[in-house]
C-alpha positions in Angstrom: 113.0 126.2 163.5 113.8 129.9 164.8 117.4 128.7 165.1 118.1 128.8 162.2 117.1 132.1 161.3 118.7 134.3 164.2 121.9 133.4 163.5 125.0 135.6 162.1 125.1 133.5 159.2 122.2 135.0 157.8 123.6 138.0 156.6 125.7 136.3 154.4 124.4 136.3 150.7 122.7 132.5 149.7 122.5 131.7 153.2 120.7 128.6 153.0 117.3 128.2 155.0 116.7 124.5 154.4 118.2 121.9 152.6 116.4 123.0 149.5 118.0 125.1 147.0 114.9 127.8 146.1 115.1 128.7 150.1 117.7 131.2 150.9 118.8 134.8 152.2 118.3 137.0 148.9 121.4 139.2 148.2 120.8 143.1 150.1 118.9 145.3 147.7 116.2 146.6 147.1 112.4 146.8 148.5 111.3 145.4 144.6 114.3 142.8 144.7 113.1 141.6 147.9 109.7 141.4 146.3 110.6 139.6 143.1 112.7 137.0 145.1 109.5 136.5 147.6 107.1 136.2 144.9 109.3 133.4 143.3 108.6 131.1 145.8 106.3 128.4 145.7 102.7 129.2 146.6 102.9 125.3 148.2 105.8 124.5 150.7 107.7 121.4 151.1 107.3 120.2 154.7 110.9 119.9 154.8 111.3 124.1 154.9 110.2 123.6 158.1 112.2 121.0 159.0 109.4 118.4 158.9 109.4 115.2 157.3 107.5 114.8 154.1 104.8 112.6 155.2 103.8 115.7 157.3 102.3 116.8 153.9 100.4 113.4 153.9 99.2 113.9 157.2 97.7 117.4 156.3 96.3 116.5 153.1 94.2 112.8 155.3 93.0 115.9 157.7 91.6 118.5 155.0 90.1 115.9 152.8 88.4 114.3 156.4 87.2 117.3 157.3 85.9 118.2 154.0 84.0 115.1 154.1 82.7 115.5 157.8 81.6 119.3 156.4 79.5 117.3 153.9 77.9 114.9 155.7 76.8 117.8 158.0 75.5 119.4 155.3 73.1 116.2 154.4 69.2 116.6 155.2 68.3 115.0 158.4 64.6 113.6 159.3 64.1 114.8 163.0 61.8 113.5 165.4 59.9 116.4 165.9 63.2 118.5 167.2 64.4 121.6 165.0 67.0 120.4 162.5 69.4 123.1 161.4 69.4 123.9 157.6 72.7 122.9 155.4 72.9 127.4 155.1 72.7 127.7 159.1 75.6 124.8 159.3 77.4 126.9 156.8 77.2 130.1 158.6 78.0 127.9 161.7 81.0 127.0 160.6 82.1 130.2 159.1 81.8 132.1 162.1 83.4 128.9 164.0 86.5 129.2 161.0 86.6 133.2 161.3 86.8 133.2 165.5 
């Protein structure tokens, strides 16, 4: 992927950085230019910015919602057998601190 961005051909104006037309080297100018052009991206990328094949997008989307579901069955009342059962708010914080380390 890095190939293609170190590379003399970059500093020519509408370098192209995939096969998609939005992605490209923005003319030199200035900091607000810059700025403007970044902000006009989309907030969602196509896989194939990264040279990736659009099923990658697929694949991501099976894994969020999977473990979206797996975070809600966690989250479901269990009976225990006399053992400490962890409330849904101490798997949360769990899994927060899990996420943020």
């Amino acid at each position: 992927m890095l190939k293609n961005l170190f590379r003399s051909e970059i500093m020519q104006d509408g370098y192209k950085l995939s096969k998609l037309d939005i992605y490209y080297a923005p003319p030199e100018g200035t900091l607000q230019e810059a700025l403007a052009y970044v902000s006009s991206l989309p907030l969602d990328e196509d896989p194939e910015v990264f040279g990736l094949h659009t099923n990658a997008n697929i694949a991501f989307e099976i894994k969020t919602v999977n473990y979206f579901m797996d975070t809600i069955l966690l989250m479901q009342p269990r009976t225990g057998g006399g053992k400490a059962v962890k409330t849904p708010e101490e798997i949360c914080t769990d899994m927060a601190n899990e996420l943020a380390s």
